[in-house]
C-alpha positions as CSV (number, residue, x, y, z in Angstrom):
1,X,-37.4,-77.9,-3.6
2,X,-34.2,-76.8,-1.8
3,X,-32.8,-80.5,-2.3
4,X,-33.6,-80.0,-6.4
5,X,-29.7,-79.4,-7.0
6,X,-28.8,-82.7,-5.1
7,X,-28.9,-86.1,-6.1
8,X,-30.7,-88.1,-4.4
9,X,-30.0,-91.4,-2.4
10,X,-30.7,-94.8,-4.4
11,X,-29.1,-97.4,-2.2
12,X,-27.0,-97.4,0.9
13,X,-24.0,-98.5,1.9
14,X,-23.9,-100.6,5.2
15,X,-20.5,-100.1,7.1
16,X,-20.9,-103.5,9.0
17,X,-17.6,-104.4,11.2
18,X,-15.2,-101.6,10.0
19,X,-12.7,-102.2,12.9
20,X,-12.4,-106.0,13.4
21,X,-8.5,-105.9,12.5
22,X,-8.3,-108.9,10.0
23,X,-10.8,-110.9,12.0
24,X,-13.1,-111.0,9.2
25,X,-12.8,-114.6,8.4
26,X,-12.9,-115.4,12.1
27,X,-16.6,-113.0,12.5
28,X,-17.3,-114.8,9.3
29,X,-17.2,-118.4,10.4
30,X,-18.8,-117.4,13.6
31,X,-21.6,-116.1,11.9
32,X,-21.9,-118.9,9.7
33,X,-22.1,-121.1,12.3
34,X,-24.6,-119.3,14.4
35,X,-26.6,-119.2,11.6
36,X,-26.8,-123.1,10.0
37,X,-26.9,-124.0,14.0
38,X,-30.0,-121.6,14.6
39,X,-31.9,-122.7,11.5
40,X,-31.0,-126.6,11.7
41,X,-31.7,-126.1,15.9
42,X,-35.3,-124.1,15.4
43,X,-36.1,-126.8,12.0
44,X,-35.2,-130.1,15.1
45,X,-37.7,-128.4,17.2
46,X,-40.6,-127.9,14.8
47,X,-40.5,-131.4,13.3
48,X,-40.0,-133.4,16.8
49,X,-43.4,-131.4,17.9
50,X,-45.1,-131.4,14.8
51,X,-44.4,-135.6,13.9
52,X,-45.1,-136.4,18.1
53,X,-49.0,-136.4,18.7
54,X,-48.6,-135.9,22.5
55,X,-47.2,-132.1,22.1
56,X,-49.8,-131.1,20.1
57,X,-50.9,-129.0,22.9
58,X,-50.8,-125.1,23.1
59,X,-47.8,-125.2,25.1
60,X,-45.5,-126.9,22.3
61,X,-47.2,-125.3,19.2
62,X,-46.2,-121.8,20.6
63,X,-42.5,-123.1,21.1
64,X,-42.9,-124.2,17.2
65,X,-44.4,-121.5,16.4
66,X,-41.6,-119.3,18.5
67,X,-38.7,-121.7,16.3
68,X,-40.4,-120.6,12.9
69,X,-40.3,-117.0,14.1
70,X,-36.3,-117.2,14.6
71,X,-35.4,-119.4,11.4
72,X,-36.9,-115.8,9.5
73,X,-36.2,-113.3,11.9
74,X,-32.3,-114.1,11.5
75,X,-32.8,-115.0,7.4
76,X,-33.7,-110.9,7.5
77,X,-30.4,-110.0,9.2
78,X,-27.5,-112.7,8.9
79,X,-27.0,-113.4,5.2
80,X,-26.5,-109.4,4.8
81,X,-24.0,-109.6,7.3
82,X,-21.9,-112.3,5.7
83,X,-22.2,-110.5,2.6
84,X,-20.8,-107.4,4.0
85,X,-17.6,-108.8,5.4
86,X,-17.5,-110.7,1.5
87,X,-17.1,-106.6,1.0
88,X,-20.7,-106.5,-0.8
89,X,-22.0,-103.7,1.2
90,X,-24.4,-101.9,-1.3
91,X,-28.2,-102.2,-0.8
92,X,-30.7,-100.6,-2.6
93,X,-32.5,-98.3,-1.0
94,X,-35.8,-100.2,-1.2
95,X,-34.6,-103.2,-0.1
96,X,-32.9,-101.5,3.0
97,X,-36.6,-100.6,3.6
98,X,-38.2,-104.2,3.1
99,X,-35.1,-105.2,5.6
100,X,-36.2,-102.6,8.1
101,X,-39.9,-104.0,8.1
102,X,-39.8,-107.5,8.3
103,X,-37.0,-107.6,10.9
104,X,-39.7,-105.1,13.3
105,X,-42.4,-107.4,11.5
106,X,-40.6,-110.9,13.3
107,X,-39.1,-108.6,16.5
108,X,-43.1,-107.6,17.1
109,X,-44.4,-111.0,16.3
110,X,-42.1,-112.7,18.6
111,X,-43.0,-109.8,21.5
112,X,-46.6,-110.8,21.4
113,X,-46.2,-114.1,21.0
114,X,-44.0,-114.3,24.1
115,X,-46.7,-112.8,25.7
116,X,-49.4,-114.9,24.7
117,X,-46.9,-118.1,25.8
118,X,-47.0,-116.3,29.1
119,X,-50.7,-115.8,29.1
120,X,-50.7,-120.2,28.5
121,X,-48.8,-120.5,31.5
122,X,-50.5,-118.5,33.5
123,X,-54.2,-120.6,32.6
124,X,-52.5,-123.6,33.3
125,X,-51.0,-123.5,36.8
126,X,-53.0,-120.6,37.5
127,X,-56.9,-121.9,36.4
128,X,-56.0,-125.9,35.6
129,X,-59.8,-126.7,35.6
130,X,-60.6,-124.1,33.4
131,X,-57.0,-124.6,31.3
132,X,-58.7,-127.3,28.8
133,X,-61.4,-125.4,28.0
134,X,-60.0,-121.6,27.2
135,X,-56.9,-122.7,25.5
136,X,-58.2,-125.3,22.9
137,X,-55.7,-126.2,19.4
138,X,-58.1,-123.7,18.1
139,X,-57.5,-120.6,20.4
140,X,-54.1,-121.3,19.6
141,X,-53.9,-120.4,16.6
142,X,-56.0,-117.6,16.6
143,X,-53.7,-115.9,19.2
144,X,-50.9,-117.2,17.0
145,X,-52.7,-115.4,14.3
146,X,-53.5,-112.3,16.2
147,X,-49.5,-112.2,17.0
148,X,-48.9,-112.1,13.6
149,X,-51.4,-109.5,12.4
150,X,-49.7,-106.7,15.0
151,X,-46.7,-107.8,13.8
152,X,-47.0,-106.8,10.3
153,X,-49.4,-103.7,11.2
154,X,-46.8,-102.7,14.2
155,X,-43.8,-101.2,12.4
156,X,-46.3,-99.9,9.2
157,X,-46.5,-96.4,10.4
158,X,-42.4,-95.8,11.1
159,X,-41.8,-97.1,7.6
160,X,-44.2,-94.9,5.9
161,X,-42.7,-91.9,7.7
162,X,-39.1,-93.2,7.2
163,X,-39.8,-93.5,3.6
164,X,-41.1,-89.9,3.5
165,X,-37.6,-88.5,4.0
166,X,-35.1,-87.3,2.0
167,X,-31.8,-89.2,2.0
168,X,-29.6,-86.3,-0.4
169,X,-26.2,-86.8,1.6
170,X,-24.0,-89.8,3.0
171,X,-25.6,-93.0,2.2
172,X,-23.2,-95.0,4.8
173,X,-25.7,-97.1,7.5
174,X,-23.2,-97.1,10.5
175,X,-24.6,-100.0,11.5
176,X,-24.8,-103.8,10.8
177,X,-27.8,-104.0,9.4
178,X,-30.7,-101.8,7.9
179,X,-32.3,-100.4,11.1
180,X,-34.5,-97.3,11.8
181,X,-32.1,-95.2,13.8
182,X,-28.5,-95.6,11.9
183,X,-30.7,-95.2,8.3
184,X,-32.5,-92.5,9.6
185,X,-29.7,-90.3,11.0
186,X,-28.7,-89.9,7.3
187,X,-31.6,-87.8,6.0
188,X,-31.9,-84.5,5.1
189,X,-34.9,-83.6,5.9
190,X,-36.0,-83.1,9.5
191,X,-36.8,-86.8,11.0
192,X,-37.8,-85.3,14.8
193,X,-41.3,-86.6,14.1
194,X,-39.6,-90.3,13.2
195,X,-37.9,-90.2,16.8
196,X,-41.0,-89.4,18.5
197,X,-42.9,-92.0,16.7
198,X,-40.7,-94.9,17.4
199,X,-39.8,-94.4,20.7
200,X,-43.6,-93.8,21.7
201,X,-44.5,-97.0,19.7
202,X,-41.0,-99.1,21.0
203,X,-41.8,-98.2,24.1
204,X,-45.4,-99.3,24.0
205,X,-44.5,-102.2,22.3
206,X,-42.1,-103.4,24.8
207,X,-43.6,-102.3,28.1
208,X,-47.2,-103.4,27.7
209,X,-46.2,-107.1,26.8
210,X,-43.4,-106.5,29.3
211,X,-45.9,-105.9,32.0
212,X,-48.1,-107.9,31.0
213,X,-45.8,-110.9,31.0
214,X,-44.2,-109.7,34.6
215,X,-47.8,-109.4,35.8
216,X,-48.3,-113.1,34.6
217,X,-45.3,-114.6,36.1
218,X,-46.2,-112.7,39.5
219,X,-49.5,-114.6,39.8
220,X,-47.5,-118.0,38.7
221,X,-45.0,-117.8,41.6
222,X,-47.5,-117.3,43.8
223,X,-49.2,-119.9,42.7
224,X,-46.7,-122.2,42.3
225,X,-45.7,-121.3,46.0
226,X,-48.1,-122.4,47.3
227,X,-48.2,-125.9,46.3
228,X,-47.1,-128.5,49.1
229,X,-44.8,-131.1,47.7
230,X,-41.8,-130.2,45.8
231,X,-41.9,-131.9,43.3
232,X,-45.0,-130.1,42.4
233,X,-43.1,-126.8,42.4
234,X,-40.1,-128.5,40.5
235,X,-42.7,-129.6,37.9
236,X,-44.4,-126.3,37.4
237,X,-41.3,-124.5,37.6
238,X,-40.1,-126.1,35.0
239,X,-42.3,-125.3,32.6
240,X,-41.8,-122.0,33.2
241,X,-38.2,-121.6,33.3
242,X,-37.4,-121.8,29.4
243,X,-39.8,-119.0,28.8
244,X,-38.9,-116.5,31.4
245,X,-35.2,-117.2,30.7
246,X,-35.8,-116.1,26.3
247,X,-37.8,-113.2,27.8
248,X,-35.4,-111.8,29.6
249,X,-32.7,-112.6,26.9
250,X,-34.7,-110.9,24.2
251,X,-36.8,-107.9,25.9
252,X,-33.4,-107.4,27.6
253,X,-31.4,-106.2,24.5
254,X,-34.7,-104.5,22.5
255,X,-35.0,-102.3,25.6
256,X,-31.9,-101.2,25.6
257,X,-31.9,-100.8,21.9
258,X,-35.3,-99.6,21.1
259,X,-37.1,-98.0,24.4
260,X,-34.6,-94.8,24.6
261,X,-35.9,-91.4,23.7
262,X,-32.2,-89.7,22.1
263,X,-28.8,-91.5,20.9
264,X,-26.8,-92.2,23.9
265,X,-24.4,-94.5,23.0
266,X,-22.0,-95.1,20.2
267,X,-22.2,-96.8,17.1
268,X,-20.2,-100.0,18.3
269,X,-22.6,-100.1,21.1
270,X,-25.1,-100.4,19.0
271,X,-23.2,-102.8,16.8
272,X,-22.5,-104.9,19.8
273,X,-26.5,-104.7,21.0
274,X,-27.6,-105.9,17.6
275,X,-25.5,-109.2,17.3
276,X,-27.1,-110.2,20.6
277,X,-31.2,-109.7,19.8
278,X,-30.7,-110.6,16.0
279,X,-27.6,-113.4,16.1
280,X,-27.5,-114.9,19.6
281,X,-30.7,-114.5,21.0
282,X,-32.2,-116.8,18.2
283,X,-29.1,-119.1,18.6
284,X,-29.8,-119.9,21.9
285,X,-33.7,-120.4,22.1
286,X,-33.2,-123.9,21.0
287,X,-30.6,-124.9,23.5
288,X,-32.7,-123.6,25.9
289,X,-35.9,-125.0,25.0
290,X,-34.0,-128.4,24.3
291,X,-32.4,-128.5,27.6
292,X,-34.8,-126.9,29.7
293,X,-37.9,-129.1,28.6
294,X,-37.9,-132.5,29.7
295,X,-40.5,-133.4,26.7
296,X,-38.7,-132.3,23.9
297,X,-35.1,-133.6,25.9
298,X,-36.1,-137.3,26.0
299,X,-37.8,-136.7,22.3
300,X,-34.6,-135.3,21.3
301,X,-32.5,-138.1,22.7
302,X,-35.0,-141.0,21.7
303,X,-34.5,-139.7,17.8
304,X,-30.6,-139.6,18.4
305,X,-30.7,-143.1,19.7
306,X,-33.0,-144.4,16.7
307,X,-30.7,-142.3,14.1
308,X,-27.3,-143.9,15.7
C-alpha cells in the first residue's frame, strides 16, 4: 500500500548506446550487418545439412539445430537495438518481460545443447563401437527436445519473481536490451530474493554444463592421444575444434555476465559484455563451423561452384 500514491511503471525506456558520439549510423550499419550475415550464415548451414543426405547424422543435425538456435536468439535482441539508435526507445513493460524470457529461453537452450554436442563427441571417439547404437537420428532429437524443454522451464521462476515487483520510479533500462539485472535495479520494492535466485540458478546453469562439457573434452584428449598415426589425431581433432572454440566464445561472456553474486562493474561493461554473447558470438558460429568442418567447407564450396 505505501506505493498507492505513485504511479506505477507501464513501459520502459531502454538507454542503449548513450555515449557513442555521432557514431550512431556507424553502430547502426555494423549491427545491420552482423545481423542479415548471422541469419543468412546460420539459414546456408541448415539448408546445406538438411538437402545433403550424408550429414544427416547427429553430429550435423546438432550444428543445424545450434544455427536455428542463433537466427532466434539474436531476432530477440538485435532489431531492438536498431530501433533504439532510430531513437524508438520505449517498450512496454510486458514486452520488456517476453524479451527477458525468450533471450534466457534461447541462452539456456543453446547451454544444453552445447553440452549434449559434447556428450556426441565424447560417444564417438570415446565408445566408436557403441557410437551407432546410443546416438541414433532418434536420440537426437529427443536430447534436442530435452534441450529445449529446460530452456523454456529454466528462466520461468526469475520471471515470475521479476514480475512480482513493483517498478513505481525511473523506468530507464541502463542497458542495451531488456535483461534481468539493469530492469531489475529499477524496482521499488526489495528484489534481494531476485539476486539470490538468479545467481544460484546462473550459476548452476553454467557450471554443470560447463563441467560437464570440460569433463567430456578431458576423456576426448586422452583418447584422442592415444591414437598412433597423426592423421588420426588431426581427424578427430578436427571434429572437435569448432565446438570447443563456440564454447569457450559463449560460456566465456555468460560467465562473466551472469555467474557473479553483486554488481561489480559498470554499465558500459555490461553494455560491452552483451554485444559479444548476443551480436558476435552468434555472428561467428557460422564462420567457424564453415571453416572449421571440412564437410560442410567442400559442401559450401561445391554450391558456390554450381551457383557461379
Amino acid at each position: 500500500m505505501e506505493f498507492s500514491n505513485q504511479s506505477l511503471v507501464t513501459q520502459f525506456i531502454i538507454v542503449g548506446f548513450p555515449d557513442l558520439g555521432g557514431y550512431e549510423a556507424l553502430l547502426f550499419i555494423f549491427l545491420s550487418i552482423a545481423y542479415i550475415f548471422t541469419l543468412s550464415g546460420n539459414i546456408t548451414i541448415i539448408t546445406l545439412i538438411l538437402n545433403n543426405h550424408k550429414l544427416h547424422v547427429p553430429l550435423y543435425l546438432f550444428v543445424a539445430e545450434l544455427s536455428f538456435l542463433e537466427i532466434w536468439y539474436t531476432t530477440v535482441t538485435i532489431p531492438k537495438m536498431l530501433l533504439i539508435l532510430l531513437n524508438v526507445k520505449i517498450i512496454p513493460y510486458v514486452g520488456c518481460l517476453l524479451q527477458m524470457y525468450f533471450f534466457h529461453v534461447l541462452g539456456a537452450t543453446e547451454t544444453y545443447l552445447l553440452t549434449a554436442m559434447a556428450f556426441d563427441r565424447y560417444m564417438a571417439i570415446c565408445n566408436p563401437l557403441r557410437y551407432p547404437s546410443i546416438m541414433t537420428i532418434i536420440s537426437c532429437f529427443e536430447l534436442a527436445a530435452c534441450c529445449w524443454v529446460v530452456g523454456f522451464l529454466g528462466p520461468l521462476t526469475q520471471i515470475i519473481l521479476l514480475s512480482r515487483l513493483i517498478f513505481c520510479g525511473s523506468n530507464r533500462v541502463e542497458h542495451i536490451f531488456c535483461d534481468f539485472n539493469p530492469v531489475m535495479n529499477l524496482a521499488c520494492s526489495d528484489f534481494s530474493l531476485n539476486i539470490r535466485v538468479n545467481f544460484t540458478i546462473n550459476s548452476f546453469l553454467l557450471f554443470f554444463a560447463f563441467t560437464c562439457i570440460i569433463l567430456s573434452y578431458i576423456k576426448i584428449i586422452s583418447t584422442v592421444l592415444k591414437i598412433k598415426t597423426s592423421e588420426g589425431r588431426k581427424k578427430a581433432f578436427s571434429t572437435c575444434g569448432a565446438h570447443l572454440t563456440v564454447v569457450l566464445l559463449f560460456f566465456g561472456s555468460a560467465c562473466f555476465m551472469y555467474a557473479r553474486p553483486i554488481k561489480t562493474h559498470t554499465v558500459n561493461y555490461d553494455r560491452i559484455l552483451a554485444v559479444i554473447y548476443s551480436v558476435l558470438t552468434p555472428m561467428f558460429n557460422p564462420v567457424i563451423y564453415s571453416l572449421r568442418n571440412q564437410e560442410i567447407r567442400n559442401l559450401l564450396k561445391k554450391k558456390l561452384l554450381e551457383i557461379f
